[in-house]
N, CA, C and O atoms as CSV, one atom per row, in Angstrom:
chain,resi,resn,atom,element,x,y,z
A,1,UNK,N,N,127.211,30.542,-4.489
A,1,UNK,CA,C,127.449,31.320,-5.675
A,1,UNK,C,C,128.845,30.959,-6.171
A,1,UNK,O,O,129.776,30.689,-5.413
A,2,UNK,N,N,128.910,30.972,-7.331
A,2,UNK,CA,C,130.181,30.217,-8.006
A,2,UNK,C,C,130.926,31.679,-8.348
A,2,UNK,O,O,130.330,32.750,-8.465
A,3,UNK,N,N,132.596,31.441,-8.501
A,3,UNK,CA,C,133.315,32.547,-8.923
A,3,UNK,C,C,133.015,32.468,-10.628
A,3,UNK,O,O,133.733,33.301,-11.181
A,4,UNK,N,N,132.272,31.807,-11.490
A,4,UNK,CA,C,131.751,32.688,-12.779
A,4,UNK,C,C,130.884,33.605,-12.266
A,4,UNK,O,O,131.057,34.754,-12.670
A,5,UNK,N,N,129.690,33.358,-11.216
A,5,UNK,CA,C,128.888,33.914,-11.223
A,5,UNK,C,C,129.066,35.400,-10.949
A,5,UNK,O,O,128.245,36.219,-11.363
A,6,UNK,N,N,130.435,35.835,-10.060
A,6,UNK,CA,C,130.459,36.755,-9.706
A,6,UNK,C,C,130.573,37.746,-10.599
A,6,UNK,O,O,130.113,38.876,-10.442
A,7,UNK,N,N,131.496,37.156,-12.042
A,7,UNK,CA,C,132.396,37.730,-12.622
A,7,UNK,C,C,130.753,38.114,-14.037
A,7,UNK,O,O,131.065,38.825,-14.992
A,8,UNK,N,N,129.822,37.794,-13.998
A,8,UNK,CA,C,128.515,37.969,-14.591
A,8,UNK,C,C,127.832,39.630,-13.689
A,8,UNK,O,O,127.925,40.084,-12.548
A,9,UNK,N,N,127.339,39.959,-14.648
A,9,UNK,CA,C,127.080,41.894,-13.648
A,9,UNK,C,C,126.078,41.540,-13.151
A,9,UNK,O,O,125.701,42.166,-12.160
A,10,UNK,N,N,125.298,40.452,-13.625
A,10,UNK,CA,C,124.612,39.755,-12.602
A,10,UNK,C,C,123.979,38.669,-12.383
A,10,UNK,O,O,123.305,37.891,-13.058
A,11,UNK,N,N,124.500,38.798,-10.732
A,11,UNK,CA,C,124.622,36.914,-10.685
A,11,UNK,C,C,123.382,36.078,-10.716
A,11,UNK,O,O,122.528,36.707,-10.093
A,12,UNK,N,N,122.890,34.943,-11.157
A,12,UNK,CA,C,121.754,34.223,-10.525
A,12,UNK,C,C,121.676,33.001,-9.784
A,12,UNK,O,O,122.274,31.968,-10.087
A,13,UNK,N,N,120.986,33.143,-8.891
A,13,UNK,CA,C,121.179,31.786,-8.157
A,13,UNK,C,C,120.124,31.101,-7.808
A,13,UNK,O,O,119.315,32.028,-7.770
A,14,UNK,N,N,119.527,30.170,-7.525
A,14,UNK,CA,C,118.713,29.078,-6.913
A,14,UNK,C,C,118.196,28.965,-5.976
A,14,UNK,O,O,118.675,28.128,-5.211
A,15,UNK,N,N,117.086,29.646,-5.567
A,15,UNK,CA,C,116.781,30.219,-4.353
A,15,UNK,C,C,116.081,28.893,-3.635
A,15,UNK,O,O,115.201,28.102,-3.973
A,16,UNK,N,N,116.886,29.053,-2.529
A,16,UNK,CA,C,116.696,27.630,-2.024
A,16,UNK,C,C,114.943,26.768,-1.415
A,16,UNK,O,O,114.487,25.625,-1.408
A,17,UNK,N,N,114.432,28.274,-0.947
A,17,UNK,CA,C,112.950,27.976,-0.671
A,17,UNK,C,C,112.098,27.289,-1.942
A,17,UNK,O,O,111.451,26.260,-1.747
A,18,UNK,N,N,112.144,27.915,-3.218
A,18,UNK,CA,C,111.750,27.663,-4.359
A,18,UNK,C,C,111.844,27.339,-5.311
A,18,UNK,O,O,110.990,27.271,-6.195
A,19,UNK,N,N,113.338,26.963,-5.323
A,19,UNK,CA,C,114.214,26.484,-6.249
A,19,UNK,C,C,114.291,27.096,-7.856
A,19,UNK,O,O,114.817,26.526,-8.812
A,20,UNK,N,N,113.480,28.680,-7.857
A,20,UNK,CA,C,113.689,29.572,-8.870
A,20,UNK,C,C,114.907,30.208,-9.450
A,20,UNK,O,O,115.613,29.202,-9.385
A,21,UNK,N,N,115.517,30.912,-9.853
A,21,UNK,CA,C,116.073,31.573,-10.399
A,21,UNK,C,C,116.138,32.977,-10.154
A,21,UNK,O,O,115.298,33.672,-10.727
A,22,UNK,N,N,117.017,33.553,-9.375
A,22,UNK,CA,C,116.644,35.210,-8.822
A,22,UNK,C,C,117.951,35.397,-9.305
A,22,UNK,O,O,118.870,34.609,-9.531
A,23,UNK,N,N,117.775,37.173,-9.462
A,23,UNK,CA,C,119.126,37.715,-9.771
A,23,UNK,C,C,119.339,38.432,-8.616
A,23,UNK,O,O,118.364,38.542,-7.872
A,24,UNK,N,N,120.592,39.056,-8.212
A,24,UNK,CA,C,121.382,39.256,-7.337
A,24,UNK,C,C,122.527,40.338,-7.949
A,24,UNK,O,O,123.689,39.932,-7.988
A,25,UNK,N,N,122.299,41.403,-8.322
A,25,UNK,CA,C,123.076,42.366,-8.745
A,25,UNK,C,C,124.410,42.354,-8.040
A,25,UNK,O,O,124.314,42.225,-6.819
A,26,UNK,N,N,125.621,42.459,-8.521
A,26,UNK,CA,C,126.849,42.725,-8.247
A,26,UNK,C,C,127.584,43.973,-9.386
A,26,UNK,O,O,127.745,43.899,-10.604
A,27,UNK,N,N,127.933,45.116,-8.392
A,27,UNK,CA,C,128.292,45.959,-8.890
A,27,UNK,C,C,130.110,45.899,-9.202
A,27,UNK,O,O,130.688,45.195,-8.374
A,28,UNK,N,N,130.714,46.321,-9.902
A,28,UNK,CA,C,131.959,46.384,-10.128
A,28,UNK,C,C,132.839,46.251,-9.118
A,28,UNK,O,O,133.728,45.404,-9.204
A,29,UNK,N,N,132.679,47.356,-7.626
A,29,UNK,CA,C,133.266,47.600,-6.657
A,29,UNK,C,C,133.496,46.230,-5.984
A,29,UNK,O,O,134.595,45.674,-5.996
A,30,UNK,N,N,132.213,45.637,-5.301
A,30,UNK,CA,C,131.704,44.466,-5.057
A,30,UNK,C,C,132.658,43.185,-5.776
A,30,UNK,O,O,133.534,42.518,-5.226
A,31,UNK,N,N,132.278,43.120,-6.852
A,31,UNK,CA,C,132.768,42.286,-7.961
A,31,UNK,C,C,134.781,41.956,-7.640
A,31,UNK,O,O,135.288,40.855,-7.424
A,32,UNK,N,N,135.416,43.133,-7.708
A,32,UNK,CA,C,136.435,43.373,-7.641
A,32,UNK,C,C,137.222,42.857,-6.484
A,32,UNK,O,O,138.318,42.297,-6.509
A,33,UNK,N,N,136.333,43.198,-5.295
A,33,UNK,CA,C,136.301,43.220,-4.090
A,33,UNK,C,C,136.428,41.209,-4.019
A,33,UNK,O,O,137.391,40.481,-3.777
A,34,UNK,N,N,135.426,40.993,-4.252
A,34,UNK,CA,C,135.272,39.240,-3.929
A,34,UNK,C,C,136.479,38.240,-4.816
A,34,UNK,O,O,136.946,37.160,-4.453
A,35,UNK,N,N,136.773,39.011,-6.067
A,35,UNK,CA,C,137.472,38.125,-6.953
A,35,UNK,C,C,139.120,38.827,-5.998
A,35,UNK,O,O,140.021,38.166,-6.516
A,36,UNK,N,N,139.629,39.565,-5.184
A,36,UNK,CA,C,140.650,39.868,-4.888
A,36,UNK,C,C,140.903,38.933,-3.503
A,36,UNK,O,O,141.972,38.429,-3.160
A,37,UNK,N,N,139.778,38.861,-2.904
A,37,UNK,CA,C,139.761,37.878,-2.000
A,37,UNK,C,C,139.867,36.517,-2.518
A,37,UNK,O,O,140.844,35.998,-1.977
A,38,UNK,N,N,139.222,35.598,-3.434
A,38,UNK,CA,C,139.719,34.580,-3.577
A,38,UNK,C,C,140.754,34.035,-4.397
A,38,UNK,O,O,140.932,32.873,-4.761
A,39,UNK,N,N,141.647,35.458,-4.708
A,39,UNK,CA,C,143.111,35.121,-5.917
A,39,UNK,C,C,144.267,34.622,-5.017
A,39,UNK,O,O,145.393,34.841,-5.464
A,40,UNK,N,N,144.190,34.056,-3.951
A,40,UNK,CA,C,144.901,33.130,-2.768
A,40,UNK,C,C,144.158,31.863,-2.946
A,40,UNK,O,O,144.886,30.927,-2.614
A,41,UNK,N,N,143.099,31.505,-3.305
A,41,UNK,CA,C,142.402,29.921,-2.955
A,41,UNK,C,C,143.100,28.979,-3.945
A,41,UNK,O,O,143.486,29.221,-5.088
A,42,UNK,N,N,143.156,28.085,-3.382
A,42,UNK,CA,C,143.323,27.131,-4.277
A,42,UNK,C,C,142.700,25.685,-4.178
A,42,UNK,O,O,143.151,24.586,-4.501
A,43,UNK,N,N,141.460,26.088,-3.598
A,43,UNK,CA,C,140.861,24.987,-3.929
A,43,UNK,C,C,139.776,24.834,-5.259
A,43,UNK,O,O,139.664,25.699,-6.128
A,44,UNK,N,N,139.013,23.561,-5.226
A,44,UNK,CA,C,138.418,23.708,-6.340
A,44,UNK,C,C,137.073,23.591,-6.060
A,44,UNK,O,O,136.360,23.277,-7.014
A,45,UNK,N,N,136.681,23.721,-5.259
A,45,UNK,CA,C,135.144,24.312,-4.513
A,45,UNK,C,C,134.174,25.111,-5.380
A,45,UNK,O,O,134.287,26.245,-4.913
A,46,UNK,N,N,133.554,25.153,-6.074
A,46,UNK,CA,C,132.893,25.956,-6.972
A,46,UNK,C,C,132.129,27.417,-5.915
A,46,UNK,O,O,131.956,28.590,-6.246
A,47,UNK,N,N,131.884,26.864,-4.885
A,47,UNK,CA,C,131.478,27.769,-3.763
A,47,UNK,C,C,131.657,29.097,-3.969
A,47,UNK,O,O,132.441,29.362,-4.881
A,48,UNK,N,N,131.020,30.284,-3.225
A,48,UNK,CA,C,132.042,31.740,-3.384
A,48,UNK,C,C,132.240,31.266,-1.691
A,48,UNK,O,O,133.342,30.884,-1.298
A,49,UNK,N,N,131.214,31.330,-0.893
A,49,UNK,CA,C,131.533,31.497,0.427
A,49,UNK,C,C,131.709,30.035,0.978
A,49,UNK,O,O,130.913,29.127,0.737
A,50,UNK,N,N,133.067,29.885,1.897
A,50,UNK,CA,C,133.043,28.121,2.184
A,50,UNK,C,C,133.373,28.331,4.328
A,50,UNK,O,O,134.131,29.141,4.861
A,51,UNK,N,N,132.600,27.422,4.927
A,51,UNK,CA,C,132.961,27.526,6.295
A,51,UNK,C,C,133.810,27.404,6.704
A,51,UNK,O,O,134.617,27.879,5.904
A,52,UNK,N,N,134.629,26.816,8.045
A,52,UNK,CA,C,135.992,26.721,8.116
A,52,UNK,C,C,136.416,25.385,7.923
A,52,UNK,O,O,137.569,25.002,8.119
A,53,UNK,N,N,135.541,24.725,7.563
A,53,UNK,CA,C,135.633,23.427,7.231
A,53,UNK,C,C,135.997,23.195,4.977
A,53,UNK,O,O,135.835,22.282,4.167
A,54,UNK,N,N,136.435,24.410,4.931
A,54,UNK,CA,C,136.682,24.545,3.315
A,54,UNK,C,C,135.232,23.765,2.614
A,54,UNK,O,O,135.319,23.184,1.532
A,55,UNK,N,N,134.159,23.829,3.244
A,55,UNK,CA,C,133.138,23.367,2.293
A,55,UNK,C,C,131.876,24.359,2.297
A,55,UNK,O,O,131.740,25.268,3.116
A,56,UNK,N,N,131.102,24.102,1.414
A,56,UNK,CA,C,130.278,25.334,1.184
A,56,UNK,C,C,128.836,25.740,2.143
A,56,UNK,O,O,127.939,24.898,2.184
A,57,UNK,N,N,128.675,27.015,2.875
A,57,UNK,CA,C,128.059,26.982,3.709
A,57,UNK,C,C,126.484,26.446,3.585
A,57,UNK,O,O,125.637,26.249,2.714
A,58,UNK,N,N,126.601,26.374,4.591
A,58,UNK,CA,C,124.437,25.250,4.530
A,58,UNK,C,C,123.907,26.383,5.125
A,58,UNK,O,O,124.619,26.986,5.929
A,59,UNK,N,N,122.690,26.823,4.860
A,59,UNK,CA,C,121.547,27.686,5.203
A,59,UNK,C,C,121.505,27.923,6.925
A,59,UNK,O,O,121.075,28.933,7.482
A,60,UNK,N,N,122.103,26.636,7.631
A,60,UNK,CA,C,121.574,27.212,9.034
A,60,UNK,C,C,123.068,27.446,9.132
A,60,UNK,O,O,123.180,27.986,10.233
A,61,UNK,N,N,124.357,27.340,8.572
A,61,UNK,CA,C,125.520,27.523,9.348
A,61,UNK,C,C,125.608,29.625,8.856
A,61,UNK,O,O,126.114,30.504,9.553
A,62,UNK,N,N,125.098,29.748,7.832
A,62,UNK,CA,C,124.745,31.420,6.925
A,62,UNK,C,C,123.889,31.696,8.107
A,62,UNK,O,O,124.232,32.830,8.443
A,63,UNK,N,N,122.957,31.287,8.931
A,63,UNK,CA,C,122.170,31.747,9.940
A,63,UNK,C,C,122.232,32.082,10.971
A,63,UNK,O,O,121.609,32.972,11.550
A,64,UNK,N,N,123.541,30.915,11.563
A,64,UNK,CA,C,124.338,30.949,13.012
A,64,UNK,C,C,125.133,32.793,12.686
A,64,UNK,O,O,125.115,33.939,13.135
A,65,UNK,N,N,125.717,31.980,11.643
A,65,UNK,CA,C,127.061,33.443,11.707
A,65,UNK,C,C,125.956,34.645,11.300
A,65,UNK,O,O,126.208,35.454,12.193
A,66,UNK,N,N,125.330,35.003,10.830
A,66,UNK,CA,C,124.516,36.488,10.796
A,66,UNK,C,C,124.037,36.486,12.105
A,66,UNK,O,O,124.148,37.645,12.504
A,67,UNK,N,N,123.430,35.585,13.223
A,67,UNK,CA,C,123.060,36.053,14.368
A,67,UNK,C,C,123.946,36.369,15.392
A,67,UNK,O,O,123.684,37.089,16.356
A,68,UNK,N,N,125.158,35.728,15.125
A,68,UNK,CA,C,126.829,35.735,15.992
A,68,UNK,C,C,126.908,37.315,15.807
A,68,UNK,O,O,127.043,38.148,16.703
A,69,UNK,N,N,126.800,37.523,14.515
A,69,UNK,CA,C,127.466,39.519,13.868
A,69,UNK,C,C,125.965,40.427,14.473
A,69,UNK,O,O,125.993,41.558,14.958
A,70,UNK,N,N,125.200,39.896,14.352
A,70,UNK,CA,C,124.268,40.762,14.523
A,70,UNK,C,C,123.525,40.956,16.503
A,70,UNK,O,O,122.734,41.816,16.890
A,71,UNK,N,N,123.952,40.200,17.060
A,71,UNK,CA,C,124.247,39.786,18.536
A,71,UNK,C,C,125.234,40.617,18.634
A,71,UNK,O,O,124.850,41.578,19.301
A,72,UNK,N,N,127.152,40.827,18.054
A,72,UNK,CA,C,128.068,41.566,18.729
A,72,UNK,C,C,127.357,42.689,18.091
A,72,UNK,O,O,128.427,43.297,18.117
A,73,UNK,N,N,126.458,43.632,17.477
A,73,UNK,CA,C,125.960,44.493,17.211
A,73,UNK,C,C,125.015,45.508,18.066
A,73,UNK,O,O,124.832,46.711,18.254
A,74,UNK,N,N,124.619,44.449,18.391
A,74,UNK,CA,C,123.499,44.517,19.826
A,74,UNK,C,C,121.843,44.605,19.583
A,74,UNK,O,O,120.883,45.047,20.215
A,75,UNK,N,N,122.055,43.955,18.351
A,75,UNK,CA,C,120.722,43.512,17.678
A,75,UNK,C,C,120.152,42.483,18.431
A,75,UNK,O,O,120.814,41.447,18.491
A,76,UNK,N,N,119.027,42.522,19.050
A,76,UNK,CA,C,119.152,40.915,20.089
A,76,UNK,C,C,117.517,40.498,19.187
A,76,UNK,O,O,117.460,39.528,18.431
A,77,UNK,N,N,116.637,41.164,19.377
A,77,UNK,CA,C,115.348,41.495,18.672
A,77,UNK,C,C,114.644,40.722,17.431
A,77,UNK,O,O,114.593,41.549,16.521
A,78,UNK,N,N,114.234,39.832,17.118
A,78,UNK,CA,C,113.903,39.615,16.075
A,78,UNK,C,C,115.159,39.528,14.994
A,78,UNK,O,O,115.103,40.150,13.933
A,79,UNK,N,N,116.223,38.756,15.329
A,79,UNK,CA,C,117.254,39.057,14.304
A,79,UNK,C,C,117.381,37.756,13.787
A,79,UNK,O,O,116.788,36.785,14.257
A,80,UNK,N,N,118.133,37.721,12.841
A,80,UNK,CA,C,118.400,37.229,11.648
A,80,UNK,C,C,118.721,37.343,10.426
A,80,UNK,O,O,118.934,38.515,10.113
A,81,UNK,N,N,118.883,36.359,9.338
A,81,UNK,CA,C,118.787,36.650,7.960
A,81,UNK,C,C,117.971,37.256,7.384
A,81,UNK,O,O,118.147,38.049,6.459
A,82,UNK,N,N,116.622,36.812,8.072
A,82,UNK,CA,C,115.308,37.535,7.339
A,82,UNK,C,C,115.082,38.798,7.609
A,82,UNK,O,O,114.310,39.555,7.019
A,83,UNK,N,N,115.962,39.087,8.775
A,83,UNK,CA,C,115.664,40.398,9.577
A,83,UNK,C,C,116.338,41.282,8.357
A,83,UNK,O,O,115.504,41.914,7.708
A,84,UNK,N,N,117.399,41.398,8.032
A,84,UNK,CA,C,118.729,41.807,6.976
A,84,UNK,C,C,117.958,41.749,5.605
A,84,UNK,O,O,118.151,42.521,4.666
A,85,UNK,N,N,116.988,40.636,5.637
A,85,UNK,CA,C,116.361,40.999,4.007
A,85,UNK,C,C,115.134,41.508,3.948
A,85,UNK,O,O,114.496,41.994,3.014
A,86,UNK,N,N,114.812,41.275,5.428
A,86,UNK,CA,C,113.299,42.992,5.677
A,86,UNK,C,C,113.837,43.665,5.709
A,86,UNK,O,O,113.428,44.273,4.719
A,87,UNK,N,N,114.898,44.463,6.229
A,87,UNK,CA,C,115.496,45.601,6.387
A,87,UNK,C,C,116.253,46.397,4.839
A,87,UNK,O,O,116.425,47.584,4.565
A,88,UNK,N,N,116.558,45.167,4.091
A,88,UNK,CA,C,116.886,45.684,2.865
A,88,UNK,C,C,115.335,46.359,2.204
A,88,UNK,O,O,115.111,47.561,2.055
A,89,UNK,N,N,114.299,45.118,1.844
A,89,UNK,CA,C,113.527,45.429,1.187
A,89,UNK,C,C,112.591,46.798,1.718
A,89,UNK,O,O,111.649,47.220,1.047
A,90,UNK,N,N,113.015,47.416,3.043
A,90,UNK,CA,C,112.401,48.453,3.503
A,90,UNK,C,C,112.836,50.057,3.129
A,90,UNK,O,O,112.327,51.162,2.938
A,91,UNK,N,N,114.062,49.417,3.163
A,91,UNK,CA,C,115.031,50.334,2.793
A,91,UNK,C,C,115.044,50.868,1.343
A,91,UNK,O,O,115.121,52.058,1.036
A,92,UNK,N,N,114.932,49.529,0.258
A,92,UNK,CA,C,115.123,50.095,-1.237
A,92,UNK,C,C,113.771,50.476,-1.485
A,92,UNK,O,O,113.433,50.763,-2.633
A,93,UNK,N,N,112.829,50.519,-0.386
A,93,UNK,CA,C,111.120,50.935,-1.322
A,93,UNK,C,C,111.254,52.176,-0.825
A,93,UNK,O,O,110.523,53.006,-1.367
A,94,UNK,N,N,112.024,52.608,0.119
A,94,UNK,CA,C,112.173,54.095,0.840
A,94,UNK,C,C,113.136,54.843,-0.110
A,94,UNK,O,O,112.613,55.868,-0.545
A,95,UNK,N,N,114.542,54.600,-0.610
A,95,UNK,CA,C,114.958,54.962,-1.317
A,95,UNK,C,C,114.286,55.407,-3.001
A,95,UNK,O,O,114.133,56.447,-3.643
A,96,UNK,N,N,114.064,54.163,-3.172
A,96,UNK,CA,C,113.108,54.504,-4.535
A,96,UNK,C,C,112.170,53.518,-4.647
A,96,UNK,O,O,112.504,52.371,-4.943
A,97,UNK,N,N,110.663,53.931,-4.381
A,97,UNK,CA,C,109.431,53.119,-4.334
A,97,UNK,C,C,109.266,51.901,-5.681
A,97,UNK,O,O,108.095,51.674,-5.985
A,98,UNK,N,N,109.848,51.483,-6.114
A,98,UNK,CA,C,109.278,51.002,-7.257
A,98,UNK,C,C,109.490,49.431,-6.815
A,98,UNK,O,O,110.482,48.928,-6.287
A,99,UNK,N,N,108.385,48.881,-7.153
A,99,UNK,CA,C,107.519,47.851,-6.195
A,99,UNK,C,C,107.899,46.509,-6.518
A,99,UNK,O,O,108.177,45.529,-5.826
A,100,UNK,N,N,107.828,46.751,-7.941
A,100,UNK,CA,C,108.595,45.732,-8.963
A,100,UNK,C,C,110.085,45.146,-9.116
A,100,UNK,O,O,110.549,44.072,-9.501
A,101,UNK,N,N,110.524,46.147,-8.717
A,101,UNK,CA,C,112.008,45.882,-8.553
A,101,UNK,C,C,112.271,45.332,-7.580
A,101,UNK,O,O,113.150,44.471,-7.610
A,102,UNK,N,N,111.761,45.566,-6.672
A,102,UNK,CA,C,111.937,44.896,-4.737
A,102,UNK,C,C,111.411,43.757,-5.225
A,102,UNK,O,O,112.297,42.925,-5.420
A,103,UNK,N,N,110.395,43.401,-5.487
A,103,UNK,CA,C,109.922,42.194,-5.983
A,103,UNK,C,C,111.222,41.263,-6.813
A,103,UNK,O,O,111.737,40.233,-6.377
A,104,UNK,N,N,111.429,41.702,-7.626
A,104,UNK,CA,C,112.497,41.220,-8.781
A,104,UNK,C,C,113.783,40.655,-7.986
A,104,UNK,O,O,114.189,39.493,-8.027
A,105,UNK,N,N,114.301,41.658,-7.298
A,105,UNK,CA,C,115.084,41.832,-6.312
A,105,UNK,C,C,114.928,40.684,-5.119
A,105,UNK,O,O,115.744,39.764,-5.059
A,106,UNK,N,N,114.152,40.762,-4.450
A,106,UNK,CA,C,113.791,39.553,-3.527
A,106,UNK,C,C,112.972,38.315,-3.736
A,106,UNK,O,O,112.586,37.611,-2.802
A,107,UNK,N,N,112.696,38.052,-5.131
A,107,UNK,CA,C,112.198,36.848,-5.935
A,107,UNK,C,C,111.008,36.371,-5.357
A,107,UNK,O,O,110.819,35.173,-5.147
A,108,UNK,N,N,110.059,37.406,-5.046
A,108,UNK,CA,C,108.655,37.342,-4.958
A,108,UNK,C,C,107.984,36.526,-6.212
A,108,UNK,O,O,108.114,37.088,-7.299
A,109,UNK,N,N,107.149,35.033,-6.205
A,109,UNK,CA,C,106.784,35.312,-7.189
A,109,UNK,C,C,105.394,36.237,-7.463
A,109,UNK,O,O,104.757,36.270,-8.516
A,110,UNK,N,N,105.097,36.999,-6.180
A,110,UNK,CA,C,103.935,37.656,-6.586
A,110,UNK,C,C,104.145,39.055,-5.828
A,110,UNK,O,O,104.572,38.953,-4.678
A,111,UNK,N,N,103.960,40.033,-6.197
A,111,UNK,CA,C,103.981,41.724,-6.489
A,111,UNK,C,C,102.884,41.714,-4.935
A,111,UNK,O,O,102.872,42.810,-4.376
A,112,UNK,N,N,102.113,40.729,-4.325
A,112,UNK,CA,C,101.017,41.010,-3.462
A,112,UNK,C,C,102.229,40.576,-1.797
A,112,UNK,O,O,102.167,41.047,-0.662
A,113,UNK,N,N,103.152,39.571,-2.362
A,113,UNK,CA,C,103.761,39.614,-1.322
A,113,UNK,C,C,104.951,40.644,-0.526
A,113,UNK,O,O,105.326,40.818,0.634
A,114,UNK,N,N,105.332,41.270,-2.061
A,114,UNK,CA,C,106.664,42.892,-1.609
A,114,UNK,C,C,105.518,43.724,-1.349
A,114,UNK,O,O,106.057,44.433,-0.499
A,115,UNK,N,N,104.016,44.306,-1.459
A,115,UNK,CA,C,103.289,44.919,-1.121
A,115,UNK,C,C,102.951,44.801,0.537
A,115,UNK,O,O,102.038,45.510,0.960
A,116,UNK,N,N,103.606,44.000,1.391
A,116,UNK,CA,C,103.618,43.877,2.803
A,116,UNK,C,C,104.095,45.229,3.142
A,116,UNK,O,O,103.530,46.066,3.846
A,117,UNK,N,N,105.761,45.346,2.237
A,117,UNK,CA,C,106.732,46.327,3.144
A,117,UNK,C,C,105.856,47.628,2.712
A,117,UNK,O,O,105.790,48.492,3.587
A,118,UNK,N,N,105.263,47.862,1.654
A,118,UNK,CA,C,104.868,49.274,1.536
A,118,UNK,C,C,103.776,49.426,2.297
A,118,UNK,O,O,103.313,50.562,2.194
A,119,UNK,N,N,103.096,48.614,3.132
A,119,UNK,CA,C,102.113,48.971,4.452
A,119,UNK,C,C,102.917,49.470,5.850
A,119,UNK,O,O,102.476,50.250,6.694
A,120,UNK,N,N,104.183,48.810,5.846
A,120,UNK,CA,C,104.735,49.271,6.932
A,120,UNK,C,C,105.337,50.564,6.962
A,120,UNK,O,O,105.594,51.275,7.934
A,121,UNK,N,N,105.598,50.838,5.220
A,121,UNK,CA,C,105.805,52.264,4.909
A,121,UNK,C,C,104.770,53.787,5.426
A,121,UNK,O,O,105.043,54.788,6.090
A,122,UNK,N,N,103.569,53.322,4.752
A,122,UNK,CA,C,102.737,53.594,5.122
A,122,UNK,C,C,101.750,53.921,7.077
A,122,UNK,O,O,100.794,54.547,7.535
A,123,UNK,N,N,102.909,52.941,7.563
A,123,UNK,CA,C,102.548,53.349,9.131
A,123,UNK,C,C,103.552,54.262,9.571
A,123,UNK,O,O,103.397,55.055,10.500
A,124,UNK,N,N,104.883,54.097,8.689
A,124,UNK,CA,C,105.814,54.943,9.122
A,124,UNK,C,C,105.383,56.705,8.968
A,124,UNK,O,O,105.225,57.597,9.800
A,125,UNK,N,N,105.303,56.652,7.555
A,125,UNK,CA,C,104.352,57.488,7.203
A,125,UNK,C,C,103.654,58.488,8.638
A,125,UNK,O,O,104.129,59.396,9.320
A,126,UNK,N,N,102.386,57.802,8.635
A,126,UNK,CA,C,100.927,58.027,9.818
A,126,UNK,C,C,102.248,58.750,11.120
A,126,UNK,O,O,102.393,59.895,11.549
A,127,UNK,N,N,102.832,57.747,11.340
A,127,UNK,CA,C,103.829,58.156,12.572
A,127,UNK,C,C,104.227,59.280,12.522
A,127,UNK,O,O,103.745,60.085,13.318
A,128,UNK,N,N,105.251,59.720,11.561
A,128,UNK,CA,C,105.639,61.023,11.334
A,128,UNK,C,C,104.878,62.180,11.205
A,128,UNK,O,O,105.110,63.264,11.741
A,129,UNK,N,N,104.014,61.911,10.512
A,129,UNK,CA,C,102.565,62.828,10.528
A,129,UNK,C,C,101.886,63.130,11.926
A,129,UNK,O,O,101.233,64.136,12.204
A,130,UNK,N,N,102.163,62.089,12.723
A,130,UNK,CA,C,101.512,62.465,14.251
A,130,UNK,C,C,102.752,63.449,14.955
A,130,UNK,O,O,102.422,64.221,15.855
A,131,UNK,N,N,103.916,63.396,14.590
A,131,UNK,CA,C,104.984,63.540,15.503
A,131,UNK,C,C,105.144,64.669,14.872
A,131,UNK,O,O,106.047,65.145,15.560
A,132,UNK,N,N,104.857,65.709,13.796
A,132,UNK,CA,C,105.103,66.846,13.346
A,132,UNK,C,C,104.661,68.041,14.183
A,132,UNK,O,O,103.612,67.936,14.819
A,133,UNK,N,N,105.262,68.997,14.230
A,133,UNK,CA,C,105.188,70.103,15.068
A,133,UNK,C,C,103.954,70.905,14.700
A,133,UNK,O,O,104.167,71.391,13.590
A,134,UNK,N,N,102.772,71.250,15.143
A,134,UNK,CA,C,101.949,71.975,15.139
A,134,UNK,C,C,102.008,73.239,14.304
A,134,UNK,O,O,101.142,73.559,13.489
A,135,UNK,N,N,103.001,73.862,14.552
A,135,UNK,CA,C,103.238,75.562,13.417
A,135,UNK,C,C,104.321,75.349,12.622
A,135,UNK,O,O,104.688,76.220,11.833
C-alpha cells in the first residue's frame, strides 16, 4: 500500500490472489496514526510496510511475522493470516449482519462465498441455544 493510498479514506489495493481491486477502509485515527510513523522515512519506497531489509514485504515474509505475533500470543491452532481474516469476517457479520459488506470488505467475488461465515454463525447460534438455562 502506497503513502497516497493511505492519505485516500479509502484505500484500494490489488489483491494478490486475483489481481482485483478491493477497498480497505482507513479511518482518520488509523490514517493519522500511519502517516506519523512514516514522517522520519526517507526513503523512496512507494511501500507503506517495508521488512528490515528496507524493501517491501512479500506475502510469505507478512505470513512468517503474523505467525511469530500470533505464536507469542499463544495462538498455536490453525493460525495465520487467514486465521485474522476469518476472525475479522466473523466478527463484522456478528457485529452487524450485512452480508454484502463482508463480501465488499473481503473481495469475495461472490456473496455464496462470505455466506460460509454466516453458517458458522448459525452453529454458534444452535450452541447457545443448547447451553441456555432451563427456567
Amino acid at each position: 500500500m502506497s503513502l497516497s493510498a493511505v492519505l485516500a479514506s479509502a484505500a484500494r489495493y490489488a489483491d494478490g490472489q486475483t489481481g482485483r481491486l478491493c477497498c480497505l477502509p482507513v479511518n482518520r485515527p488509523a490514517a493519522d496514526a500511519l502517516l506519523a510513523s512514516l514522517a522520519d522515512r526517507e526513503d523512496v519506497e512507494p511501500a507503506l510496510f517495508l521488512n528490515r531489509n528496507g524493501d517491501r514485504f512479500s506475502v510469505r515474509g507478512i505470513a512468517l511475522l503474523v505467525n511469530r505475533y500470533l505464536r507469542a500470543a499463544g495462538i498455536t491452532d490453525r493460525s495465520g493470516p487467514h486465521l485474522l481474516r476469518h476472525t475479522f469476517a466473523t466478527h463484522a457479520l456478528r457485529a452487524r449482519p450485512n452480508l454484502r459488506a463482508v463480501q465488499e470488505l473481503l473481495g469475495h467475488a461472490w456473496v455464496t462465498t462470505t455466506q460460509r461465515y454466516t453458517h458458522l454463525e448459525i452453529e454458534d447460534l444452535q450452541r447457545q441455544v443448547v447451553d441456555m438455562p432451563a427456567n
